[in-house]
N, C-alpha and C positions, 0 to 999 in steps of 0.2 A: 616452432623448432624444438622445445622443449618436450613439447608432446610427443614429438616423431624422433626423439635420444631414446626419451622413457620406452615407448611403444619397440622401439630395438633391443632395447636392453633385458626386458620385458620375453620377450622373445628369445633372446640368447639363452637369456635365464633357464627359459622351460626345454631348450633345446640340449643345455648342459643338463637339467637335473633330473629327464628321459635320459638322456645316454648312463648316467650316474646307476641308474635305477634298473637298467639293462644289463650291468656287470652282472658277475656271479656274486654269490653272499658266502663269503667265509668265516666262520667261526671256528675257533675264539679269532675276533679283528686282533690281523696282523700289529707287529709295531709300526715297520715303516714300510707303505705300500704306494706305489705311483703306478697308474693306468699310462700308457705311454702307445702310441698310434699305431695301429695294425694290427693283424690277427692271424695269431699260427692254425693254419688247417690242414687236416689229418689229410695221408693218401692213399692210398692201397698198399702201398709199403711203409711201413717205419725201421730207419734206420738207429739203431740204439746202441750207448755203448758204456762203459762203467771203468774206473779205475780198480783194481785188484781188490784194494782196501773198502771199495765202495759194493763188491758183488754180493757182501749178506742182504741186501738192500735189491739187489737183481730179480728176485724170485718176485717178489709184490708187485716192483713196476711194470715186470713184464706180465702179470696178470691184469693191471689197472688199463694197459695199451690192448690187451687182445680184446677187452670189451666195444672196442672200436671197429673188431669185423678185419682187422688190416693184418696183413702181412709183417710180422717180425723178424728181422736180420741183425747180425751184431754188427757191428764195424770198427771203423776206427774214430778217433774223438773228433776229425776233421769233419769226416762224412756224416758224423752223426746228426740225426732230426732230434733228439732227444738222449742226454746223458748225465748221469749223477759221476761225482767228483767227493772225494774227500780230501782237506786240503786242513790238515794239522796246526797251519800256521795262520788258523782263523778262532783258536779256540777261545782266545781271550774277547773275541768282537761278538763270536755267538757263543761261549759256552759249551756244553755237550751235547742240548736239546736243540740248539738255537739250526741256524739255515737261511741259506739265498737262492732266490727260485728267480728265472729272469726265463722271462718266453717275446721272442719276436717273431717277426714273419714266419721266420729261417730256423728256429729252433728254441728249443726248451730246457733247459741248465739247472737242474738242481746241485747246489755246493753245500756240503756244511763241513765240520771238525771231527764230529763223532757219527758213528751210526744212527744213533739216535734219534741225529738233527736229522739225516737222509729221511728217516721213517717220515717225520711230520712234513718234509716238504715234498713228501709224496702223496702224504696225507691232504695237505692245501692242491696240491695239482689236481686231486681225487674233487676235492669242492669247486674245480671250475668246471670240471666235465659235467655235464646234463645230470639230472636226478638217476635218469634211467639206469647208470650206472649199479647202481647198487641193488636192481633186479636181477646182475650180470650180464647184461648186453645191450649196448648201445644203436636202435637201429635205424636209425637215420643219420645222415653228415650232421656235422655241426665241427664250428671254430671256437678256438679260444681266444681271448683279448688278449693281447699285449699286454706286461704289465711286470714292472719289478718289485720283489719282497726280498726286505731283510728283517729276521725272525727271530723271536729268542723267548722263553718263559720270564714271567712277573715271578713265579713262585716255582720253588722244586716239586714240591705235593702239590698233587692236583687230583682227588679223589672219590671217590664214591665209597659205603660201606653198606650191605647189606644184612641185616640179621638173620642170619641161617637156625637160630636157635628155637625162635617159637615158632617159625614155618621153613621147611626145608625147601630148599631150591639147588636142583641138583646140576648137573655137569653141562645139560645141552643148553639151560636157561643161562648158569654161569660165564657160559662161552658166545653167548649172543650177547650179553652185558657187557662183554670183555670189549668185544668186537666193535660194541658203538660208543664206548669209551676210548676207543681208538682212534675214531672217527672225530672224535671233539678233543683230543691232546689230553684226555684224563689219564695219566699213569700210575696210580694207586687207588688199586682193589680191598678194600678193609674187610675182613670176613670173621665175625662176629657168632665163634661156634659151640657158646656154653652159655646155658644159662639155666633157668628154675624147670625150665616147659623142655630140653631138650640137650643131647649130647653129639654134635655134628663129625665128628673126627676121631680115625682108629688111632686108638693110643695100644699097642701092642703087650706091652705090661700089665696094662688095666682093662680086661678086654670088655666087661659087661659095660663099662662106659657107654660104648656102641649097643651090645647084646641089649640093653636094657635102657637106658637114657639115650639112645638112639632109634627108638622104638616110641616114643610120645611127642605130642608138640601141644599148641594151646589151640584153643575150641573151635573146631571145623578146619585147622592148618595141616600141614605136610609133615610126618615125619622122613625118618633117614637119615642118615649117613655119609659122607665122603670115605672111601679107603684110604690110605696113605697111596697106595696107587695111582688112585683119581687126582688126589691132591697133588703130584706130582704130574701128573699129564695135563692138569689144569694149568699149574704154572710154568708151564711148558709151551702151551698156547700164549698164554698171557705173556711172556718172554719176548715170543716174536711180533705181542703187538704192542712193543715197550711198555706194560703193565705190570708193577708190580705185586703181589698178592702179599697181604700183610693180616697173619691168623690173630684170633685172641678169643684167650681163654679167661672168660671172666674170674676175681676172686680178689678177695676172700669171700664178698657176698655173692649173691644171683647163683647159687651153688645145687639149686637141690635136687635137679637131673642126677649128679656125678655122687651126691648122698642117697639118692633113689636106689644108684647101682651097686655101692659100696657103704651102708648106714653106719660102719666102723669111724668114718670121717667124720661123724657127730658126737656130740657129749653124750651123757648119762640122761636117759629120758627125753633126747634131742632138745635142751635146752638152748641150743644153738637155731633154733628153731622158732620163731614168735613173729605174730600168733601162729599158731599151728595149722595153716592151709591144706599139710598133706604131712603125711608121715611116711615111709617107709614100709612096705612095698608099693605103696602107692603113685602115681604118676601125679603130675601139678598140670594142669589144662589152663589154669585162668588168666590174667591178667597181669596179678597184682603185683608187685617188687617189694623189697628193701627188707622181706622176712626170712630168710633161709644167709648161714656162713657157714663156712666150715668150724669145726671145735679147734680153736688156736692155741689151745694150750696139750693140744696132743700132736706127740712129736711124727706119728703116722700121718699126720696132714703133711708134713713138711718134708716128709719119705715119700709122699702123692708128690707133691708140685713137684718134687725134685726129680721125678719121673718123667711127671708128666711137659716140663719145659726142656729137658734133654732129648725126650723123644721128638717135638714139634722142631727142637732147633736144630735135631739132625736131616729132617726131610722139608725145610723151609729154605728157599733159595734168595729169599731177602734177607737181608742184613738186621732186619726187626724182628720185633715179637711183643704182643702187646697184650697186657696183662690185665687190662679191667679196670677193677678199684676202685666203682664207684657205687655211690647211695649204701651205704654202712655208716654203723657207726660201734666201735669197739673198743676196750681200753688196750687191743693187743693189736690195733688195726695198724699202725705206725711202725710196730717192730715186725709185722708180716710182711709188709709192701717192701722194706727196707732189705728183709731174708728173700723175696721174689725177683726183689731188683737185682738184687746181688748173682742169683741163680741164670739169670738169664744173661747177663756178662761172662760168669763162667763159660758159658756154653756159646761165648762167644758172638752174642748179637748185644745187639740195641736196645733197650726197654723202652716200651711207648704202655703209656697208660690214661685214663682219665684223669681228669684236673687235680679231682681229691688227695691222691695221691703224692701232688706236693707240698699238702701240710706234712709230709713226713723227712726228712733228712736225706734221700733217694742221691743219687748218683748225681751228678751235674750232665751226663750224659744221656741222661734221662728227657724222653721228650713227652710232652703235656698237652693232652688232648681236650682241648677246652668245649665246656659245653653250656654251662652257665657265665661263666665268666665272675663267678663269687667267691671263689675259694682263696683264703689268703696263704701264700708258699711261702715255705720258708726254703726255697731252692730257688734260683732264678736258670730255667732251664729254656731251651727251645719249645716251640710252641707248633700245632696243629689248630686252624680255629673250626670251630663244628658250632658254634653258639648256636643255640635251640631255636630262639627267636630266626635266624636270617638260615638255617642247615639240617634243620629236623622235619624229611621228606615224608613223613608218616602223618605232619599235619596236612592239612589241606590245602587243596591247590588254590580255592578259596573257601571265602566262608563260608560256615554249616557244611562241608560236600559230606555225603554219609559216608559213614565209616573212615573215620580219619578223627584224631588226637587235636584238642587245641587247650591242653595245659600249661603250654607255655608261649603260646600265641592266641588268643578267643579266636581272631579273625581269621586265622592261617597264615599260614607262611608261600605267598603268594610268589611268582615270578620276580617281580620287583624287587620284593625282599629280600631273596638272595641275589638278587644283582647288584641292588645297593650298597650288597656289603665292604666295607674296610677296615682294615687292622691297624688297630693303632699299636700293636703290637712290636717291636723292637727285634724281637725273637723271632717272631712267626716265620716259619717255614712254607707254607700254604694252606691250603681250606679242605674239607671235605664234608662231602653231601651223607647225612644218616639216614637210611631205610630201616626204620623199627619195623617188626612184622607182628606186634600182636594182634590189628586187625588188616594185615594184606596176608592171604594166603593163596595166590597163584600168582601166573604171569602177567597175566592182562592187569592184575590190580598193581602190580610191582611197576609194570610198563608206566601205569597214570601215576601212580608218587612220584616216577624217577622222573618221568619225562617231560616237556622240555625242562623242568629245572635243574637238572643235572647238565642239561647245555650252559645253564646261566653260572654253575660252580665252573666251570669248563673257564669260561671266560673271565669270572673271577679271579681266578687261579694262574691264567697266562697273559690278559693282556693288563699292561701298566694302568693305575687306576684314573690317572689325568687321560685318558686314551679312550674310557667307556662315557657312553651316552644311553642310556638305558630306550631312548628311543628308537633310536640308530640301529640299536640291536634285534628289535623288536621287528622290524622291517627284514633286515636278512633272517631274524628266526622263521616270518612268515613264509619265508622264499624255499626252506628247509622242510617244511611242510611235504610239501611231494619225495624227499629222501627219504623222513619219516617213516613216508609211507609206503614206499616201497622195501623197507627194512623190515615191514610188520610190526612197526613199533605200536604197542594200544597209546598210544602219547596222548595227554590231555591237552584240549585245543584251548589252551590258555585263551581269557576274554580280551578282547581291544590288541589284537594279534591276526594282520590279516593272512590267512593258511593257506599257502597255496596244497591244498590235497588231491589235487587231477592228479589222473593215471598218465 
């Protein structure tokens, strides 16, 4: 008798943990998700409908339903197969980002508070539909499960940051990144546009910036340039795919593109300069850091920044701006970061900077992009976490992979790694993923740093940290594999990760 309990139970067991494994795979895991009996299927017609307030959100769904082959008609909420709702008096339960998606036999219900919340729970409806979706058309029938989600972020930042400085990556790659950071609830684009090897961004006052440190990058990478045009049609796209674009302009050090174009920003015999890797007219290709600032004791540096953060905060549509600040070392370094913080409040934004920067006296509204995690502040401000160890995508995806950084990880900075991570942080705001580019200089190399572990900051980032199983995960990232790939992603096929990659 006990044999033939087991022998049933046994059996159930495998019959529940097939059906489990037949759902779809959503990332980042919902917070609260119940599978519930029966399955809405598509007809030749779909009925849709939207509330007023819910119609910025109309244009995407009705793109995500035509991939289905069917017939679209608006209606009313009664007759509707499918309809988004904004309902004001949910903001406190989801937030702005947050959402409740409920699909039964009979219909599909996405609710949230904000627009926002609509995107992502169109977002999550987008991950139950077939991979094929994301080649644009869907061409065979297929159902969806039953199933209720109530949704919300762990963190308000949820990020990627690419270095545009020592390899340029221009507006069609940007917009594809955009695109599949949309795909996984990343909302913050960090774009990283000055440094020793390069000057990525028209600054209109200061024109050779571009003309001249937008013309180099480091050894065998991309140069160029964004316009303030691009940059604005950039985050224009990014807008409608709730991302927002966060520039920065390194300084006081990593400077010597913007000395390259204008050598007036240097001392007397470029003593600002040590050792002396490049001089003036010359371009800097190599690697190295932490030898090039500007001369801080000339008040034309501080007539530059003052320029040049009035211009980026008149064509920047985030409420940030991020100033750098790190790996220096100066006895004028405290009272620059302090005059830079200051300038960019003027003009009306946020200061975000690297960690260093809060050994200085800086704003309390100041927010701290951590990346070692060793600097002791004398500010207790909000916090970004980036720690090199578990968020610096330029090391390897494992160990030894050629071409990839392990200064601050030997073994790399593997999937795991960044999935592990938690803040013990008080402050912390959210995470973000770092793409250094001194040795990726195209797409397909960008694709393998970023990919899947930029899912894993995704998930990081949104769902509750008692909520992640690093295994669990590992299983729906496999299932992700054929989206992957029908996005053109070069994604690296992370090891002990089974991938689904069929066409």
């Amino acid at each position: 008798m006990k044999l033939f309990f087991f022998s049933v139970v046994v059996v159930f067991s495998m019959i529940f943990n097939l059906n489990a494994q037949d759902k779809p795979a959503i990332i980042p895991k919902p917070n609260k998700i119940e599978w519930t009996d029966g399955e809405f299927q598509f007809s030749s017609t779909i009925n849709y409908y939207s509330n007023p307030e819910a119609d910025k959100n109309l244009a995407r769904l009705q793109d995500l339903l035509k991939t289905t082959g069917s017939e679209l008609q608006k209606t009313s909420e009664e007759e509707a197969h499918v309809s988004l709702k904004i309902d004001k008096n949910l903001a406190s339960k989801l937030s702005t980002e947050g959402y409740q998606l409920k699909i039964t036999s009979e219909k599909i219900e996405i609710i949230a508070a904000e627009n926002s919340g609509l995107f992502y729970g169109i977002i999550t409806l987008r991950q139950l539909f077939p991979a094929e979706v994301e080649s644009g058309k869907i061409t065979s029938a297929f159902h969806i499960p039953a199933v209720e989600i109530s949704d919300k972020p762990y963190y308000q930042w949820r990020g990627t940051m690419i270095d545009m400085a020592r390899s340029f990556f221009g507006l069609d790659y940007l917009k594809k990144h955009i695109d599949r950071m949309a795909l996984y609830k990343l909302n913050r684009l960090h774009l990283h546009l000055s440094d020793d090897q390069g000057w990525r961004i028209e600054i209109k006052k200061w024109p050779k910036l571009t003309e001249i440190g937008g013309q180099s990058a480091v050894e065998n990478g991309q140069s160029g340039y964004l316009t303030q045009k691009q940059f604005k049609e950039l985050q224009e796209y990014a807008r409608e795919r709730n991302v927002m674009i966060i520039p920065e302009i390194d300084m006081p050090g990593h400077t010597y593109a913007a000395l390259q174009a204008y050598p007036e920003l240097s001392c007397e015999n470029f003593e600002n300069l040590e050792p002396k890797r490049a001089t003036p007219p010359e371009s800097f290709r190599g690697t190295e850091v932490g030898w090039s600032k500007f001369c801080m004791e000339k008040p034309l540096v501080y007539e530059f920044i003052a320029d040049v953060i009035a211009e980026l905060a008149e064509i920047t549509e985030a409420p940030y701006l991020h100033i750098g600040g790190d790996e220096i070392e100066d006895k004028h370094y405290k009272d620059f970061v302090i005059k830079a913080e200051k300038l960019v409040r003027l003009n009306g934004k946020t200061t975000i900077g690297w960690e260093e920067v809060t050994q200085a006296q800086v704003d309390v509204s100041f927010i701290s992009q951590r990346w070692t995690g060793t600097t002791e502040s004398v500010v207790d401000t909000r916090v970004i976490e980036s720690i090199c160890k578990n968020f610096y995508l330029d090391h390897g995806n494992v160990p030894d992979q050629p071409n990839t950084y392990s200064w601050c990880k030997k073994d790399g900075v593997s999937l795991e790694n960044v999935y592990s991570f938690i803040s013990e942080n008080r402050k912390a705001i959210g995470v973000e993923g770092a793409l250094w580019t001194e040795l990726v200089h195209n797409a397909a190399t960008a694709d393998d740093r970023l990919w899947p572990r930029s899912i894993a900051v995704a998930e990081v980032g949104w769902t509750a940290p008692e909520k992640k199983n690093y295994t669990e995960f590992t299983k729906r990232l496999g299932l992700h594999g054929k989206r992957l790939f029908n996005l053109d992603v070069n994604f690296y096929t992370t090891p002990n990760v089974d991938w689904n990659t069929t066409k």
